[in-house]
C-alpha positions in Angstrom: -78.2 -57.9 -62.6 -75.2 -57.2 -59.9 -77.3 -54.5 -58.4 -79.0 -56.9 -55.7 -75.6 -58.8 -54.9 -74.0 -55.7 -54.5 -76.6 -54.2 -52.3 -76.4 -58.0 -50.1 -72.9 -57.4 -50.3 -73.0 -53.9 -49.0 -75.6 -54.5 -46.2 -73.5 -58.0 -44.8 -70.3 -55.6 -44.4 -72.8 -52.6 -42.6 -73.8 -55.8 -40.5 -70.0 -57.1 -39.6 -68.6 -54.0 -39.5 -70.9 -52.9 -37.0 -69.6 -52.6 -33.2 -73.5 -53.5 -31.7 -73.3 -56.9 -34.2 -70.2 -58.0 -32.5 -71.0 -57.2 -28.8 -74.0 -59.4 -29.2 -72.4 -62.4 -30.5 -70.4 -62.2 -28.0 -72.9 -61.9 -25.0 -74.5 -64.8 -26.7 -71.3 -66.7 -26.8 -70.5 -65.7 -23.0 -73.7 -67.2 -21.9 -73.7 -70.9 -24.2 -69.5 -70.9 -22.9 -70.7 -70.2 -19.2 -73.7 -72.7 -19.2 -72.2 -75.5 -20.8 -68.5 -75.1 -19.5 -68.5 -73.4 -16.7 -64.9 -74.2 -15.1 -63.7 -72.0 -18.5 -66.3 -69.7 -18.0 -65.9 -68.7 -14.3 -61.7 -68.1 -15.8 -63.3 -65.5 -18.2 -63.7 -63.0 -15.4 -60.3 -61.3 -16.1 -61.1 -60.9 -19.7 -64.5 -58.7 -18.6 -62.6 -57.0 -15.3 -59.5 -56.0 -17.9 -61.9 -54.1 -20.5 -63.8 -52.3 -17.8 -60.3 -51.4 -16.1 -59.2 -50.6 -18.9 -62.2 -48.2 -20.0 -62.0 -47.0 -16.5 -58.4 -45.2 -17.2 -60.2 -43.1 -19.7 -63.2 -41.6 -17.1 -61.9 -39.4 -15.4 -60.2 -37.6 -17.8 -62.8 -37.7 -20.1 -65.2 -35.7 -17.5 -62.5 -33.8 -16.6 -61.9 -32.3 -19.8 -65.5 -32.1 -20.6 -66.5 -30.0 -17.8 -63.4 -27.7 -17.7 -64.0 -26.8 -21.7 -67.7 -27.0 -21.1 -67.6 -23.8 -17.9 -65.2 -22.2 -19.9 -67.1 -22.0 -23.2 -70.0 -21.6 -21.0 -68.7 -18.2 -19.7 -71.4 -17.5 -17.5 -71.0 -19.0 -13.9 -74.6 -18.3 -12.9 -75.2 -20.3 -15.7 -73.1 -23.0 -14.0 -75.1 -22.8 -11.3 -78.6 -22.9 -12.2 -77.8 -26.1 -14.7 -76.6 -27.8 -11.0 -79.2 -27.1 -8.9 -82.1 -27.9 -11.9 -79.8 -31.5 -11.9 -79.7 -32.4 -8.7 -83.6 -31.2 -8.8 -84.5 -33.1 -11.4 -82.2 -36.5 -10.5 -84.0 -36.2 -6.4 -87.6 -36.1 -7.9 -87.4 -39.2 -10.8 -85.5 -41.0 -8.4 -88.3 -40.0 -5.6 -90.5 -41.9 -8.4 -88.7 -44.8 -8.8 -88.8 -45.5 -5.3 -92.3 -45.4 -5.1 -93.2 -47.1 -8.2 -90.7 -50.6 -6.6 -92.7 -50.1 -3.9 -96.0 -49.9 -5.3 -95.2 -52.7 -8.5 -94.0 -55.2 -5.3 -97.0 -54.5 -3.8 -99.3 -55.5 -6.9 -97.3 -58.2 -8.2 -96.2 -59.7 -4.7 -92.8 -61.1 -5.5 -92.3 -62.2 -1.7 -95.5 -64.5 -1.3 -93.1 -67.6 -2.6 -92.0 -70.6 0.2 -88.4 -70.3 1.4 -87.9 -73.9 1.9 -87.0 -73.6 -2.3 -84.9 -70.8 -2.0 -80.6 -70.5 -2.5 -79.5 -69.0 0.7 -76.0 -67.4 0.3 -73.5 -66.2 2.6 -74.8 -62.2 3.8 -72.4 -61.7 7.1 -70.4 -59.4 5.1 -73.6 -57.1 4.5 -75.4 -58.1 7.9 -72.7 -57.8 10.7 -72.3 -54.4 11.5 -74.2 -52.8 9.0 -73.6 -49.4 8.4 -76.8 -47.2 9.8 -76.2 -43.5 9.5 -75.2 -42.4 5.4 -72.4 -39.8 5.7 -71.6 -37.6 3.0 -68.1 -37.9 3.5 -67.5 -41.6 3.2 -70.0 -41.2 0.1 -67.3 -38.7 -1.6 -63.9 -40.3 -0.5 -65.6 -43.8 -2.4 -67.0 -42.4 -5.3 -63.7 -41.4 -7.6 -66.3 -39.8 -10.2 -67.9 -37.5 -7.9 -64.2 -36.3 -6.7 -62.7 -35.8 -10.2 -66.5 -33.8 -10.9 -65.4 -31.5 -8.3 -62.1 -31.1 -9.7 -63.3 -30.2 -13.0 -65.6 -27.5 -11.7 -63.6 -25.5 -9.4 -60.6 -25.6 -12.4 -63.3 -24.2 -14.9 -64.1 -21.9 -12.8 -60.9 -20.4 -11.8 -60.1 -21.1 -15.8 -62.5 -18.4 -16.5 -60.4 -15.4 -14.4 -57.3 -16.7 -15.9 -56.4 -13.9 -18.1 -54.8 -16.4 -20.9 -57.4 -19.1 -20.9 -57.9 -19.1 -24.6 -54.1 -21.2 -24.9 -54.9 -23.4 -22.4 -58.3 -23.9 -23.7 -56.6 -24.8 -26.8 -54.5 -27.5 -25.4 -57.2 -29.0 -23.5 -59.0 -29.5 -26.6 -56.3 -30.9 -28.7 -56.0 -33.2 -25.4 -59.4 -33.9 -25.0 -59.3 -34.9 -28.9 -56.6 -37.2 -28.4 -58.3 -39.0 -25.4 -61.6 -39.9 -27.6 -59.2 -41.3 -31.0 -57.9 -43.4 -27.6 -61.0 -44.0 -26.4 -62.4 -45.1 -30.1 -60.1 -48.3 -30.3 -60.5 -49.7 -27.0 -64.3 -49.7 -27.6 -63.1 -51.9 -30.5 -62.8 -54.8 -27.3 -66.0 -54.2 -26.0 -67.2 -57.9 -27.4 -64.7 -59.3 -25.4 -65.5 -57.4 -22.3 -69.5 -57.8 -22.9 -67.9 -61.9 -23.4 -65.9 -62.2 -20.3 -68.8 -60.6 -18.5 -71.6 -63.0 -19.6 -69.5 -65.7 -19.6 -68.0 -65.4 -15.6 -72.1 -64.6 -14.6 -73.8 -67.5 -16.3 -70.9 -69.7 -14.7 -70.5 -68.3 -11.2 -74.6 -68.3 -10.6 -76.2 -70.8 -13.1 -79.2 -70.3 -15.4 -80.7 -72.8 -12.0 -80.5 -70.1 -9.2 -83.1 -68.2 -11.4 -86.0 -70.6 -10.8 -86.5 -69.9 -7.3 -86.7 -66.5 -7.3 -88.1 -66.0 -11.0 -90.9 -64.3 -9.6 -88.7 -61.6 -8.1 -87.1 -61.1 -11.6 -89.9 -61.1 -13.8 -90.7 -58.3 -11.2 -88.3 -55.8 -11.4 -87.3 -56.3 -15.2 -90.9 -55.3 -15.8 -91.4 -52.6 -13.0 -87.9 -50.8 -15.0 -89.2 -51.4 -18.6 -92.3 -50.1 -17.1 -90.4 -46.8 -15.6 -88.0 -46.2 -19.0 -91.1 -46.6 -21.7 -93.8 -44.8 -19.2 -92.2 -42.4 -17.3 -88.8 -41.4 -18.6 -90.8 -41.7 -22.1 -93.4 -39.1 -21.1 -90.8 -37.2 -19.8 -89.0 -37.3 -23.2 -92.2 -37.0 -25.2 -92.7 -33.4 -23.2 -89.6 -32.2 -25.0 -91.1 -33.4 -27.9 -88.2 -36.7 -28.0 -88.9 -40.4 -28.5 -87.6 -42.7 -26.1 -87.6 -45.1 -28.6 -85.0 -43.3 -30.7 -83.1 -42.8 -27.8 -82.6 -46.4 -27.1 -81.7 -47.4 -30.4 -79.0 -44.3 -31.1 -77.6 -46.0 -28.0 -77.9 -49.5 -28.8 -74.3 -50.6 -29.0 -73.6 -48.5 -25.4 -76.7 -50.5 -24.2 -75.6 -54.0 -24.8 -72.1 -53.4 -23.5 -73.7 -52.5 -20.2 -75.8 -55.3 -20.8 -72.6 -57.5 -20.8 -70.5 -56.1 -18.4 -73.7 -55.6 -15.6 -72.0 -51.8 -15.3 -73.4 -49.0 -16.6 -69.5 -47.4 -16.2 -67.9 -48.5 -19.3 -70.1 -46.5 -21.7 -69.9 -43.5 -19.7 -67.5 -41.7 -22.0 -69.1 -42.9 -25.1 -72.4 -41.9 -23.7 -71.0 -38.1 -23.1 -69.7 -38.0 -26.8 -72.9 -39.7 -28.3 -75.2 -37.3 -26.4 -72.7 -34.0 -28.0 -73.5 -35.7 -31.3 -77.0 -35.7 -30.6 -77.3 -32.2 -30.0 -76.6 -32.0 -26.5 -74.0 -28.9 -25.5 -70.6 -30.0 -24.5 -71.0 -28.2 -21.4 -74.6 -29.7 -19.9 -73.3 -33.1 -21.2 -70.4 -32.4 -18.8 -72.0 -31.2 -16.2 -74.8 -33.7 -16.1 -73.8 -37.2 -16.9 -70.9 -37.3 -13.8 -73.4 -36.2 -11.4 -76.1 -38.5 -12.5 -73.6 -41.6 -12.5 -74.0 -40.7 -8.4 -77.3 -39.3 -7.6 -79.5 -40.4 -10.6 -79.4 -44.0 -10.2 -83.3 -44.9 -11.3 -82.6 -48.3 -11.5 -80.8 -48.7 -8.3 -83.5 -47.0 -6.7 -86.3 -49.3 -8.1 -85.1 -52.3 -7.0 -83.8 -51.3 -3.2 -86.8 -50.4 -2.8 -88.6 -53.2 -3.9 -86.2 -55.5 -2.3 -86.8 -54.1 1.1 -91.2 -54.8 0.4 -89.9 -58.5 -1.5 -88.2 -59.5 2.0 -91.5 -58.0 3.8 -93.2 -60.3 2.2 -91.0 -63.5 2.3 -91.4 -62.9 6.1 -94.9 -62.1 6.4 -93.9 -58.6 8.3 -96.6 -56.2 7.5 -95.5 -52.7 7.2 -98.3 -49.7 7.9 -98.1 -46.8 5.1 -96.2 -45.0 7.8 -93.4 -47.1 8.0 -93.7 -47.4 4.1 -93.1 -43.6 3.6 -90.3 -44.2 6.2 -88.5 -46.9 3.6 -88.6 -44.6 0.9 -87.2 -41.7 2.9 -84.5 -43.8 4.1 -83.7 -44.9 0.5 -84.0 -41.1 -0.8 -81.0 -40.8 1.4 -79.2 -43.7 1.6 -79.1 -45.4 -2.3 -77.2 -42.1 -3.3 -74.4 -44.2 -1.6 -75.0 -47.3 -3.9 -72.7 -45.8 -6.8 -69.4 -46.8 -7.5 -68.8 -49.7 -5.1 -68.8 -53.1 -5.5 -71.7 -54.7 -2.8 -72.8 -51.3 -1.5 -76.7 -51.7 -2.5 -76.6 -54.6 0.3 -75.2 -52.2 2.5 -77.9 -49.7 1.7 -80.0 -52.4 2.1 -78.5 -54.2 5.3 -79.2 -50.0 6.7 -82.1 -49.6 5.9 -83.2 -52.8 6.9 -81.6 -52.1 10.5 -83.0 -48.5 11.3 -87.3 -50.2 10.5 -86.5 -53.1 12.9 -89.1 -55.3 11.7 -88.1 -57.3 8.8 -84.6 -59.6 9.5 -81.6 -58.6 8.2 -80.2 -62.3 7.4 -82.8 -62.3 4.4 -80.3 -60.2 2.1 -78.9 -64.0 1.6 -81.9 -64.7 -0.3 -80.9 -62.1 -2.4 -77.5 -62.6 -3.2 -77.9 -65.3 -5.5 -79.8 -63.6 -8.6 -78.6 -60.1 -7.3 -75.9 -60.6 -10.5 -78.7 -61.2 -12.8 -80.8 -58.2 -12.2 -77.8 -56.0 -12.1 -78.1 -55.7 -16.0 -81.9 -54.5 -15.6 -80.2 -51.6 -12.8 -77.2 -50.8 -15.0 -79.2 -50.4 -18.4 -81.9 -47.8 -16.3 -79.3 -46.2 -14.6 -77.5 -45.8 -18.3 -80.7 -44.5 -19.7 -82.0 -42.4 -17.0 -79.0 -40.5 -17.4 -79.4 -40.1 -21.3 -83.1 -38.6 -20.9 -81.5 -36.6 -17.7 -79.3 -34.9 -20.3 -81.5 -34.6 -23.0 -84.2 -32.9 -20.5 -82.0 -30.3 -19.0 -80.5 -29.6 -22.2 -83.5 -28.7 -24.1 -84.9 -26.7 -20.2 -81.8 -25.0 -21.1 -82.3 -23.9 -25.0 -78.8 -25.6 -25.3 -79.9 -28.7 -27.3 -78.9 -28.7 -31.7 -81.1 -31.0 -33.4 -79.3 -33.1 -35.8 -81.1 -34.2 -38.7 -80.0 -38.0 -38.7 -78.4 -38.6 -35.5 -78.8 -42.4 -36.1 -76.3 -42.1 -38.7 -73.6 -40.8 -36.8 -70.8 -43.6 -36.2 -70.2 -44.8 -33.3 
């Protein structure tokens, strides 16, 4: 008879106790608090900024420790090598793909054929005057703190692997590195109120209203990316004989805490140690995850590109398949410098915008007002690009474990 209670009783704790449960009460709560009290709710931006701060402390020695143990377990620098190039390989022709497909879904669907007389126009002069025209590698490095630590990592794992006593300071890095994820483990346990703060500062800051005029825009590019993660990045999976659908839900908890926090960069360390736990080798994890976080940016790349064909369209500007193969080329380049810093896709945009001449500049301001609401669709395919990224070059690589039950490892 106390079979079934227990059982109830067993499956409400699994349900409380979980980490995903909370984060999404807590997104809930952020948007009801935002909506319906918004002076509080526009306060509840330091809560959000704190937790991804603070989450932030832990990146860089988290992919630093990562990619130094993971070239010198490797050994083989060749091996090194070949992993890097098949990355960036791999990361220039889905991202190639995603251009094209916001181009070709804005095309279809036609998000710009709306009147502007309806439309929020914000303040752009910080994106529009002066707009940076040429991308230069350099600036793109000095802003992007991930891709310098990355560099760090490698060159020590490499000269770690001449050292003649690497095996003790191997050991030390991995009691360290052991250390750093028990730290890492209870912060996550504030992720609800990061995912809270988050929601909460959005909902107030914008308002549920700014979505109206523009809904067309939205519906757009939330289907055009749940278009590119189920059909293409599923294919891709389903070729190494892995379900996208399993994918997503291993990563559920990571997924609605970049949902929260519109930034894919607070579950980048839990990412790297859920993708070991799937089978993934420490030292592909390492070596792949940074450098997607800067040049696999999917989601980025999806709706740059469709934002340039939206504001095409909200202008009546026709653009001839020459100057359309020009847009994507520009953005091949260019949205590698949208990672990392705070406004820099209306930079890229503002750019891009500049080097066509033909469709005005000024119409970013259109943008500005739901660009905070489709930030959560970018973040999430960024975060899951980067998954299948590592999943793919890890099984190209024979360097993927299956585990039997991966959904029951905790988080």
């Amino acid at each position: 008879m106390d079979a079934p209670k227990s059982l109830n009783n067993g499956l409400l704790f699994k349900i409380v106790s979980n980490l995903t449960f909370w984060v999404l009460i807590a997104i809930i709560t952020g948007v009801l608090l935002g909506h319906y009290f918004p002076e509080i709710g526009i306060k509840m931006k330091i809560v959000g900024d704190s937790f991804i701060s603070l989450v932030k402390v832990f990146i860089a020695p988290i992919i630093f420790l990562t990619i130094v143990l993971g070239i010198a377990g490797m050994g083989d620098l060749k091996k090194v090598g070949r992993i890097g190039i098949k990355s960036l390989v791999y990361f220039e022709i889905v991202t190639t793909f995603a251009l094209a497909i916001g181009v070709i879904a804005a095309y279809i669907i036609k998000p710009g054929k709306i009147d502007k007389t309806g439309l929020d126009i914000q303040d752009a002069s910080q994106y529009t005057t002066n707009p940076q025209t040429e991308f230069s590698w350099w600036t793109f490095f000095l802003e992007n703190f991930t891709l310098q630590v990355l560099v760090l990592a490698i060159i020590s794992g490499i000269a770690l692997n001449y050292y003649t006593k690497r095996e003790k300071i191997v050991g030390k890095l991995y009691v360290a590195s052991k250390y750093v994820f028990r730290a890492l483990k209870f912060v996550m346990y504030l992720a609800p109120l990061g995912a809270f703060g988050g929601m909460a500062y959005t909902i107030a800051k914008f308002g549920l209203h700014t979505l109206i005029p523009l809904g067309k825009l939205m519906v757009t590019v939330y289907i055009t990316m749940a278009i590119f993660i189920f059909v293409i990045l599923g294919s891709i999976l389903r070729y190494y004989k892995k379900n996208i659908w399993h994918l997503i839900k291993y990563l559920k908890a990571e997924l609605l805490i970049v949902l929260g926090t519109s930034s894919s960069e607070p579950a980048l360390p839990n990412l790297m140690d859920k993708l070991e736990k799937l089978g993934c080798s420490k030292s592909v994890v390492g070596l792949v995850v940074p450098t997607g976080y800067s040049f696999n940016l999917d989601g980025t790349s999806i709706y740059l590109s469709m934002s340039v064909i939206f504001l095409a369209q909200l202008y009546d500007v026709h653009l001839s398949f020459a100057e359309i193969l020009t847009v994507i080329g520009l953005l091949m380049i260019t949205s590698k410098g949208a990672a990392g810093v705070t406004g820099s896709g209306f930079i890229v945009l503002a750019s891009t915008l500049t080097a066509i001449h033909k469709i005005p500049v000024e119409g970013l301001a259109f943008l500005l007002g739901v660009d905070k609401f489709m930030s959560e669709a970018r973040a999430i395919t960024n975060f899951i690009g980067n998954a299948v990224a590592t999943v793919v070059i890890s099984k190209s690589e024979n360097e993927f474990v299956d585990v039997e039950n991966p959904m029951e490892i905790e988080h």
